[in-house]
C-alpha positions as CSV (number, residue, x, y, z in Angstrom):
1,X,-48.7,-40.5,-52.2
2,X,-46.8,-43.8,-53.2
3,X,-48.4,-46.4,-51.4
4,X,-45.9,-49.3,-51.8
5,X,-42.3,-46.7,-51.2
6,X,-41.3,-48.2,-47.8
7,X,-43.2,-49.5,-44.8
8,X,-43.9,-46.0,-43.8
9,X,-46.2,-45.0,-47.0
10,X,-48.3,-48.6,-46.6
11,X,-49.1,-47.7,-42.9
12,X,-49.8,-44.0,-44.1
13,X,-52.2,-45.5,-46.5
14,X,-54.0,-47.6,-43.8
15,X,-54.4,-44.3,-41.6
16,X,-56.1,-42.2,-44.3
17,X,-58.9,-44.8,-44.5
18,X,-58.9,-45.7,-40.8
19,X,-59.3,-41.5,-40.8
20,X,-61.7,-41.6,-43.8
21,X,-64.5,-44.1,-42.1
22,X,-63.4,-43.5,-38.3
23,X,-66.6,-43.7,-35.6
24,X,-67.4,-40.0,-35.8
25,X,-68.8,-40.4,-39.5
26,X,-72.3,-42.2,-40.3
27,X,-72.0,-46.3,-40.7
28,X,-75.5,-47.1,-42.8
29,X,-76.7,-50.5,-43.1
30,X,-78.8,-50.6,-46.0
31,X,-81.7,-52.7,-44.7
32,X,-82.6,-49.7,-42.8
33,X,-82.5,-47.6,-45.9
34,X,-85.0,-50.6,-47.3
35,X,-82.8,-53.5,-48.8
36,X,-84.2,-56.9,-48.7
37,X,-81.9,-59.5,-49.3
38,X,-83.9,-62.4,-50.2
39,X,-82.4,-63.1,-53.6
40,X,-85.0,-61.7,-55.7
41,X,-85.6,-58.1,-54.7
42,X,-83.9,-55.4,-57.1
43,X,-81.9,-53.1,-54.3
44,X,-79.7,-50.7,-57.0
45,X,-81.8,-47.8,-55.7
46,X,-81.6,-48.3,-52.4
47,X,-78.0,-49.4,-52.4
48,X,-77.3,-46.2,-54.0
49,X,-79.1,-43.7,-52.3
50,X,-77.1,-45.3,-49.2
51,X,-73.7,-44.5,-50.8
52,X,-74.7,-41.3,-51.9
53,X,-75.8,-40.2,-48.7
54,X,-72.8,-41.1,-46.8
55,X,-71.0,-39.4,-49.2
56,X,-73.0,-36.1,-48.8
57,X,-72.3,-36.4,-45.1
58,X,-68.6,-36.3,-45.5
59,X,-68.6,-40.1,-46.1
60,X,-68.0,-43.2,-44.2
61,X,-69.5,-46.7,-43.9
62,X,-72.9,-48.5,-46.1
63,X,-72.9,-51.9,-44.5
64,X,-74.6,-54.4,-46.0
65,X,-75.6,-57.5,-43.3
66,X,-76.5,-61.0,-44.1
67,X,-78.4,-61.6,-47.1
68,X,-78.5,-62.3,-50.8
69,X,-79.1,-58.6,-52.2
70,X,-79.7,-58.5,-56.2
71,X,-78.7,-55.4,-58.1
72,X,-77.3,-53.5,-60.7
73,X,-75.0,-50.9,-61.1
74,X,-73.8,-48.9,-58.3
75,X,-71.7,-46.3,-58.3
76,X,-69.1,-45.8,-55.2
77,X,-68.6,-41.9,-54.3
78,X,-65.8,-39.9,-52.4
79,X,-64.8,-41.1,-48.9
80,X,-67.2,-44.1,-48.8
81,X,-66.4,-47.7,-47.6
82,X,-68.7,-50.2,-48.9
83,X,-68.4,-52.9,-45.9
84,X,-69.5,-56.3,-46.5
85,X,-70.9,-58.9,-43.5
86,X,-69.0,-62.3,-43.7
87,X,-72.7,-63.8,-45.0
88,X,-73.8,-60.9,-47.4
89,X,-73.8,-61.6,-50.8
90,X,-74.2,-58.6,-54.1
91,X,-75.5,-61.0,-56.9
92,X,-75.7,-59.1,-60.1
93,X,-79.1,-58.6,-62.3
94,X,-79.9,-61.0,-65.1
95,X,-81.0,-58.0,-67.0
96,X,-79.0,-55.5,-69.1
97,X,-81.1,-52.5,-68.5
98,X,-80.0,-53.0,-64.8
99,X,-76.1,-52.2,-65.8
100,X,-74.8,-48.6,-66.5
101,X,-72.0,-48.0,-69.1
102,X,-69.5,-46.1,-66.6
103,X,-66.7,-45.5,-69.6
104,X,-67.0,-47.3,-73.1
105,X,-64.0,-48.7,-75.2
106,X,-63.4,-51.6,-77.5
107,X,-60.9,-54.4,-76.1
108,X,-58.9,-56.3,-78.2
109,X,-61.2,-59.0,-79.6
110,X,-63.3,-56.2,-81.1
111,X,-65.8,-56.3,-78.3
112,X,-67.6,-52.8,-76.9
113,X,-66.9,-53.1,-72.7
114,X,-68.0,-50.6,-70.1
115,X,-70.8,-52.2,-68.2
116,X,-70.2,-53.0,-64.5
117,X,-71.9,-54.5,-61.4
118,X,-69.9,-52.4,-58.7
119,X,-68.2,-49.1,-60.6
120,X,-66.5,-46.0,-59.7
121,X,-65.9,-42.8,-61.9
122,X,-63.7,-39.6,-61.1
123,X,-63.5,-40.2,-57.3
124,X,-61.1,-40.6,-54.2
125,X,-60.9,-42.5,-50.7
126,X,-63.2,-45.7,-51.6
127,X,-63.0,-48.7,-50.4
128,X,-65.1,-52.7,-50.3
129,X,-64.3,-54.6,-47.6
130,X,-65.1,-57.3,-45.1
131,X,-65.5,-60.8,-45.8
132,X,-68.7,-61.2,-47.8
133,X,-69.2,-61.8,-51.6
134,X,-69.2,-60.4,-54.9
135,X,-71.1,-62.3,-57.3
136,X,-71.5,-61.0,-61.0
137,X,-74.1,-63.7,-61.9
138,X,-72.0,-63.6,-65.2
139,X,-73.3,-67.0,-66.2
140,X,-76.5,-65.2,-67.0
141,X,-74.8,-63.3,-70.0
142,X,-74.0,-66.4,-72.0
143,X,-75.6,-67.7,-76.1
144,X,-77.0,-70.9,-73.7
145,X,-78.4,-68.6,-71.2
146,X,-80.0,-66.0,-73.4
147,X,-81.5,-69.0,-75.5
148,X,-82.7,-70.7,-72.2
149,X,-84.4,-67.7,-71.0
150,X,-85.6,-66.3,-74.4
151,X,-84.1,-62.8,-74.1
152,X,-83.8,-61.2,-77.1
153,X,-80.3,-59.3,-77.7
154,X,-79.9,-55.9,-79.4
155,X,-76.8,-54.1,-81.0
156,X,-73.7,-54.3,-79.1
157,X,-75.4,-55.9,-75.4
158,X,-74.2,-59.6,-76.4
159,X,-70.4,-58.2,-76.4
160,X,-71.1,-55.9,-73.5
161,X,-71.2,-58.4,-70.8
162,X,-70.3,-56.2,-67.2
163,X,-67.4,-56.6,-65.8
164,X,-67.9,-56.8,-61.6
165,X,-66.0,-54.2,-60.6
166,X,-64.7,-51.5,-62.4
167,X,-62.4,-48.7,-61.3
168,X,-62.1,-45.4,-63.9
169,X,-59.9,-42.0,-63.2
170,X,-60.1,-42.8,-60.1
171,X,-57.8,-42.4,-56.5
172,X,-56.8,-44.2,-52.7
173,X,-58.9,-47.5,-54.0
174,X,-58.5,-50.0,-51.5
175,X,-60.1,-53.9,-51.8
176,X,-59.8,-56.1,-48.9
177,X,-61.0,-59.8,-47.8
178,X,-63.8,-59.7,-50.3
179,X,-64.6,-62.6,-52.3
180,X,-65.2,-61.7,-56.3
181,X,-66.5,-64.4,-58.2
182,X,-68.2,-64.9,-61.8
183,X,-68.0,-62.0,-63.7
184,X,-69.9,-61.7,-66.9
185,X,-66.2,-60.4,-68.2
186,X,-63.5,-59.5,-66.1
187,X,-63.3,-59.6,-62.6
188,X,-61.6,-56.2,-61.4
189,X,-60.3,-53.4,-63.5
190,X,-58.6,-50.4,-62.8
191,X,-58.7,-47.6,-65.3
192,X,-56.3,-44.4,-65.2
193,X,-56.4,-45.0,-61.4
194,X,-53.9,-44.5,-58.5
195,X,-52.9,-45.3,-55.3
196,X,-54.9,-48.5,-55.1
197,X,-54.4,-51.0,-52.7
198,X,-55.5,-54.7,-53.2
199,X,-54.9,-57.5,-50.4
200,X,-56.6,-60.8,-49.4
201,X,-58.6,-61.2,-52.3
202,X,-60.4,-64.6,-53.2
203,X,-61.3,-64.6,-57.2
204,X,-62.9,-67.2,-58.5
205,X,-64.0,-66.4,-62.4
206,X,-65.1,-69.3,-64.5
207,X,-69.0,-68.4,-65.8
208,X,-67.7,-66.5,-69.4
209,X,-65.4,-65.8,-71.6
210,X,-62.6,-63.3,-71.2
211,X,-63.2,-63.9,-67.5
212,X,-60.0,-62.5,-66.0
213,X,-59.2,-62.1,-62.6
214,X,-57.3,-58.5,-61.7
215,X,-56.8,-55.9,-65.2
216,X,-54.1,-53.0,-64.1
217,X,-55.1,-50.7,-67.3
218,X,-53.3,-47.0,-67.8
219,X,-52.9,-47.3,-63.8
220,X,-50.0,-46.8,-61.1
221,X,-48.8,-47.3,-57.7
222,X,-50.2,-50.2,-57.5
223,X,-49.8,-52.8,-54.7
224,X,-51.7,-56.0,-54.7
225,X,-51.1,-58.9,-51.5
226,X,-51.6,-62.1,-50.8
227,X,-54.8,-62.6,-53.6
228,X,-56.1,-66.2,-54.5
229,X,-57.0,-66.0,-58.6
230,X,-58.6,-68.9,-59.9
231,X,-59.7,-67.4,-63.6
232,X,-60.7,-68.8,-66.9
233,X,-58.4,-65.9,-68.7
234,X,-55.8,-64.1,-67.6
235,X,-55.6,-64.2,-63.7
236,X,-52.7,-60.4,-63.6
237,X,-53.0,-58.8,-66.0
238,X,-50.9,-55.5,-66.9
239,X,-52.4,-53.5,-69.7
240,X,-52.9,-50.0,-71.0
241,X,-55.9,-49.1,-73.3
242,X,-54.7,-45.7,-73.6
243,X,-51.2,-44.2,-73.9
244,X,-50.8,-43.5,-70.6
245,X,-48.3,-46.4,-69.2
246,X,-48.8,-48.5,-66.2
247,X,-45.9,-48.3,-63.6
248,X,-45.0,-48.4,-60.2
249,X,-46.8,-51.7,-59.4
250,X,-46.0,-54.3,-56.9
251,X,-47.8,-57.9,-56.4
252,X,-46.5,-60.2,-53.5
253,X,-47.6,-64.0,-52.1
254,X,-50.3,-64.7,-54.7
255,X,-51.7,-67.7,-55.5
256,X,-53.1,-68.1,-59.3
257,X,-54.4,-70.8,-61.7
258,X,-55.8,-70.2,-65.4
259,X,-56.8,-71.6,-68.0
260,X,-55.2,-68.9,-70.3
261,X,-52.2,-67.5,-68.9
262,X,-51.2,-66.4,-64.8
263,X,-48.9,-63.3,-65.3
264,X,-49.4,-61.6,-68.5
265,X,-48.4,-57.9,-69.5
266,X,-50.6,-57.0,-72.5
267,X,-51.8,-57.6,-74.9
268,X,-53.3,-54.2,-75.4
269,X,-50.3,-52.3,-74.5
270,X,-50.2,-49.1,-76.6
271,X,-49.0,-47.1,-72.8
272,X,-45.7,-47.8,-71.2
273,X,-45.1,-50.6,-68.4
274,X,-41.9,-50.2,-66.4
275,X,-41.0,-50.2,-62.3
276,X,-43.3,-53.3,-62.0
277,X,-42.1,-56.4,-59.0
278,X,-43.8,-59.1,-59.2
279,X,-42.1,-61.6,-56.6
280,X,-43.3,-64.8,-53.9
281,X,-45.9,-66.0,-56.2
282,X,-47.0,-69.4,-56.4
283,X,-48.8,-71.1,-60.1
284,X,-50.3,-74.3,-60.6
285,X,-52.5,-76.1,-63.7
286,X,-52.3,-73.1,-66.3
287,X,-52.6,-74.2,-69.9
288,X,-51.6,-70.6,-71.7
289,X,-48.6,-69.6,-70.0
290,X,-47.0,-68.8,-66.7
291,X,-45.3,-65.0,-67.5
292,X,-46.2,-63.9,-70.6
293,X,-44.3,-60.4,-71.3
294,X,-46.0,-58.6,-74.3
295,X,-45.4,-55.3,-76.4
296,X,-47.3,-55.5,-79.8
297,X,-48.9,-52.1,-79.8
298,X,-46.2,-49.7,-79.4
299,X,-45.4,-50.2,-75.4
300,X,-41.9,-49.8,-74.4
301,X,-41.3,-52.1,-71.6
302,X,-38.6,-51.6,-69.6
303,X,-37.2,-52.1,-65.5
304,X,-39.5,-55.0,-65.2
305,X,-38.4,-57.8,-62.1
306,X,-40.2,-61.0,-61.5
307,X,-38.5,-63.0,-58.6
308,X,-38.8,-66.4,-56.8
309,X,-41.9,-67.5,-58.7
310,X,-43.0,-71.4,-58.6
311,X,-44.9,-73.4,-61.1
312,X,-46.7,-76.3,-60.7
313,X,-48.1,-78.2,-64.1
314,X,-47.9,-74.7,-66.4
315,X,-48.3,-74.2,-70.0
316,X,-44.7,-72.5,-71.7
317,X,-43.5,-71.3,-68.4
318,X,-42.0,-68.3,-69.9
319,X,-43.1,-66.7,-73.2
320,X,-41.7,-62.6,-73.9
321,X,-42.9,-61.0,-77.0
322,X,-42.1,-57.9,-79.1
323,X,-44.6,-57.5,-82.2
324,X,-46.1,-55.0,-84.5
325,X,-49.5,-55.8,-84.2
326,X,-50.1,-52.0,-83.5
327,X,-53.9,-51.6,-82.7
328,X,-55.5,-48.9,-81.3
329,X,-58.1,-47.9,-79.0
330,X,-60.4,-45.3,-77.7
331,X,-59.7,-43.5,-81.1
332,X,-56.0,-42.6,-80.0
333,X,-53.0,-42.6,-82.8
334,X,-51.5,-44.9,-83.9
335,X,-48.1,-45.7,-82.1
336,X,-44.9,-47.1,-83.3
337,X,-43.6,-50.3,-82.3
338,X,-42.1,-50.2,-78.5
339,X,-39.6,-52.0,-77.0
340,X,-38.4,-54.4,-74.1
341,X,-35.7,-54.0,-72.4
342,X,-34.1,-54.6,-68.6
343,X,-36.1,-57.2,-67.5
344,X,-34.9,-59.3,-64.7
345,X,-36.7,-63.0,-64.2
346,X,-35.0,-64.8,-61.3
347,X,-35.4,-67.4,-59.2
348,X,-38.0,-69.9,-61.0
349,X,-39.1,-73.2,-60.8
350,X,-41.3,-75.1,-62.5
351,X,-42.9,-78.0,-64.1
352,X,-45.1,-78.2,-67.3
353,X,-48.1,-79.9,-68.6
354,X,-47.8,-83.4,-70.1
355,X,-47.8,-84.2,-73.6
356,X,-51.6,-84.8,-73.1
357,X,-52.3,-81.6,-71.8
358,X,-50.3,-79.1,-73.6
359,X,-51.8,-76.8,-75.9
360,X,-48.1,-77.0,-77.5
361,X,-47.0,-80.4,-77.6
362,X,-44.5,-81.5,-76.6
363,X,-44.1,-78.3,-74.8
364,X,-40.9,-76.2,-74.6
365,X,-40.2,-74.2,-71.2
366,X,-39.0,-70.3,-72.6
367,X,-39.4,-68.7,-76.3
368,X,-38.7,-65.3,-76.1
369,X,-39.1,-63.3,-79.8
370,X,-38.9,-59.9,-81.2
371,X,-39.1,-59.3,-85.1
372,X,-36.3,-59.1,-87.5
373,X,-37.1,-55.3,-87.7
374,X,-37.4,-54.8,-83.7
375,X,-35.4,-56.8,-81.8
376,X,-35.7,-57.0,-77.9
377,X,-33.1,-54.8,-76.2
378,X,-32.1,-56.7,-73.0
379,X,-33.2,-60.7,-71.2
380,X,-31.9,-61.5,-68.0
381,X,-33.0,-64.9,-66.6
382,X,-30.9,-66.2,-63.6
383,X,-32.0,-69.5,-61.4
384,X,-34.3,-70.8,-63.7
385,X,-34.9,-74.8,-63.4
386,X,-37.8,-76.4,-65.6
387,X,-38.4,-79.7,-66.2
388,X,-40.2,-80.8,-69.1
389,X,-41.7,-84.2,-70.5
390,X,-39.6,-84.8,-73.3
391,X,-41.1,-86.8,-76.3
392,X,-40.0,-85.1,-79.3
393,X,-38.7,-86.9,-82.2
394,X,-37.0,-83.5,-82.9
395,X,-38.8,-82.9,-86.1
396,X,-40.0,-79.3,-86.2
397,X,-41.7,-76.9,-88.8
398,X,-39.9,-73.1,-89.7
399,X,-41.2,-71.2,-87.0
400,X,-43.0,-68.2,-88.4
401,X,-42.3,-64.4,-87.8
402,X,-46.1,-63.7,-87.2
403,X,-45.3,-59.7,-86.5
404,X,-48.7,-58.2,-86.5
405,X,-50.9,-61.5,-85.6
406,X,-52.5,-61.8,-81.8
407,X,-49.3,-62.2,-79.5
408,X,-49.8,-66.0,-78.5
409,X,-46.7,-68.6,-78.4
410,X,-49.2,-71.5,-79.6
411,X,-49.8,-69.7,-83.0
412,X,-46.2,-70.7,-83.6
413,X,-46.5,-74.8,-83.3
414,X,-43.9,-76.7,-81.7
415,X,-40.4,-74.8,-81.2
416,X,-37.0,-76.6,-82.4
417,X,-36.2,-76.3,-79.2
418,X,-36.6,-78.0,-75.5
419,X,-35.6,-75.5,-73.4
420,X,-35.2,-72.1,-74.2
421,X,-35.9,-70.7,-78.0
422,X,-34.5,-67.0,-78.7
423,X,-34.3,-64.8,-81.7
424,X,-33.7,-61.3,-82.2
425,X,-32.1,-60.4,-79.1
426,X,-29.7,-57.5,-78.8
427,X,-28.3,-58.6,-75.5
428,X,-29.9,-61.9,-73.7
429,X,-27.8,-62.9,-70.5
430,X,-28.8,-66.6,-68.7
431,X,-27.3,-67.8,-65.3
432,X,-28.3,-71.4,-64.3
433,X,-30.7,-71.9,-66.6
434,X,-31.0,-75.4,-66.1
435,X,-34.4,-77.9,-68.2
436,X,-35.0,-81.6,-67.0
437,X,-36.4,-83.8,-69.2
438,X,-38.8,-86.9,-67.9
439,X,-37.9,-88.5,-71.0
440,X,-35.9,-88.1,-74.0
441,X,-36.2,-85.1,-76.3
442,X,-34.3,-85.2,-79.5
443,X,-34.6,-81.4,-80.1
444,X,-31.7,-79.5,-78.9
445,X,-31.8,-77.9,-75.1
446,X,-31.0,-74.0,-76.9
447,X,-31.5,-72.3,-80.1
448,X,-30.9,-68.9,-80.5
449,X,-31.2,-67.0,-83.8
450,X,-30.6,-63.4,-84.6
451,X,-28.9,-62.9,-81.2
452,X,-26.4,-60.0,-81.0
453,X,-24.5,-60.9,-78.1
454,X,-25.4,-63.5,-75.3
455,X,-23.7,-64.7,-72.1
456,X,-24.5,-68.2,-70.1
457,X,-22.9,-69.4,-67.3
């Protein structure tokens, strides 16, 4: 099943759960099973032996009413919903030896990741839903917190802070209406999963580091609606930690705001990404970039459309990036380096940061880069309008090649350029690609280097 192929494959998808937790199968509220939601009470048994046996029975519904219930990992099974009353609140343990490692791997920064509040492993028709909360209690898994409360840390626990919820192998996922908020890493993440649905989502992750809002890892057929991300890292973030790609994934009407960067594909991308349409979207106050395209560990990017996207106060509106970096993970081989190619950004408008709050400044609104031994295949950006603050005295350092370093536009300083910034580019084509200046900039508007063949009109 594709669940995004047509309005007749999204309705399909409603009826298998409407079939899969429909009034003939058990609904179990946990405070019957013994749950006491008072804030203080550990309830991971309880919670679940309630998901456990709904799923014995055939599954169905474990609601959970009003109250604050504390636990730790819990693990969702076949055909079980996970319903949450607009006053109940999950509030994750203070204590590691409450979390369960559901599949280990190093990310990126080095760090060992597995833990989670909410998980599930090797399963189909799940669901969370309702209008209740999520809370990860992540500020508990900080230095300041650990010192505060005198725990003392052992091997790898300080880097393995849990992420909230955590989807692994795993198919017909569907999170609705729930509010998700301080992780201890990142918010959601979907491992090797399918068919997963993800609408009306409030995420609010600002407790850690690395707190990211929604992590699309190795996954596909993907279809995430009308979310509200509020993060501290990435709020979308399209990855693979395993060489299987990520593709066929759709987001609509979202609202996100970051203090790292909004829409982001990598930067651990050693699998594919390609058939992704990301359009309606709205971004305001993000200081480390609005769409930030990556391949730097052997991902070939390519049929990639982001449309009718508006920025309000962003960070380097637009930053696309092929590198060598080439790092591996979960023991896999090492790839070559991938590529980018027919990607379509239309249709944006936006407005960035002031010289005072630029990481970059003064700020420039697109650099897109490949390497002088890779270059990007194919750029199409048509209806783009930015308008910038101005302020350079158009004195600029040689902007380095940085091949194998961490993918990040402000490792490069300030661009020679105002506007748009492009080197090794077999074919980049622009169409009213307008930048506004606020005040004078004496860089020049375009630079392009290494570019095989370009068109503007």
């Amino acid at each position: 099943m594709r669940i995004f192929r047509g309005c007749i494959c999204v309705a399909a998808f409603f009826t298998m759960f409407a079939i899969g937790c429909s009034k003939k199968e058990p609904k179990i509220n946990v405070v019957a099973m013994g749950a006491v939601g008072d804030q203080k009470t550990l309830n991971t048994v309880v919670f679940q032996e309630a998901i456990d046996s709904c799923s014995n029975r055939g599954g169905g519904v474990v609601f959970v009413p009003k109250g604050v219930y504390v636990i730790g990992t819990i693990l969702l099974k076949d055909n079980v919903t996970l319903e949450l009353s607009e006053n109940a609140t999950l509030l994750g343990s203070e204590h590691f030896e409450d979390y369960i490692n559901i599949d280990p791997f190093t990310d990126a920064t080095g760090q060992v990741r597995g833990n989670c509040l909410v998980g599930a492993r090797d399963v189909q028709n799940i669901s969370i839903i309702g209008k209740g909360t999520i809370d990860g209690n992540g500020g508990k898994f900080t230095p300041e917190s650990y010192k505060k409360r005198k725990v003392k840390l052992k091997g790898q626990k300080n880097a393995n802070r849990p992420f909230l919820i955590r989807i692994v192998r795993s198919s017909n996922v569907k999170l609705q209406n729930i509010r998700i908020q301080q992780s201890g890493a990142w918010a959601v993440h979907l491992y090797q999963s399918k068919d997963v649905f993800l609408e009306d989502l409030n995420i609010y992750n600002h407790c850690n580091k690395n707190n990211d809002g929604i992590d699309l890892d190795s996954s596909h057929d993907i279809f995430i609606n009308n979310c509200k991300i509020n993060t501290e890292d990435d709020a979308i973030c399209i990855k693979a930690t395993s060489s299987l790609p990520t593709y066929n994934v759709k987001v609509r009407n979202c609202w996100l705001k970051s203090d790292w960067g909004a829409i982001k594909f990598g930067t651990e991308s050693m699998g594919d990404f390609y058939k992704i349409d990301i359009q309606d979207c709205f971004i305001r106050d993000t200081k480390g970039g609005g769409i930030k395209l990556l391949s730097v560990d052997g991902s070939n990017m390519h049929d990639v459309v982001i449309n009718n996207i508006t920025m309000e106060n962003v960070d380097m509106p637009i930053f696309i990036r092929l590198g060598e970096r080439l790092r591996t993970y979960r023991n896999a081989e090492k790839r070559i380096v991938g590529s980018i190619k027919n990607v379509k950004i239309s249709n944006v408008k936006a407005t960035t940061m002031g010289l005072d709050e630029a990481r970059v400044s003064p700020p420039s609104g697109v650099f897109i880069t490949g390497t002088p031994n890779y270059k990007i295949e194919q750029i199409s950006l048509e209806n783009i309008e930015i308008t910038l603050p101005g302020g350079s005295d158009g004195i600029a350092g040689q902007i380095k090649e940085n091949v194998k370093m961490y993918p990040e536009y402000t490792f490069f300083n300030v661009l020679p350029a105002y506007g748009i910034f492009a080197r090794h580019i077999e074919n980049l084509d622009l169409k009213n690609v307008v930048f506004l200046l606020e005040s004078k900039d004496a860089r020049k508007e375009m630079i392009f280097q290494d570019v095989a063949r370009k068109t503007i009109k």
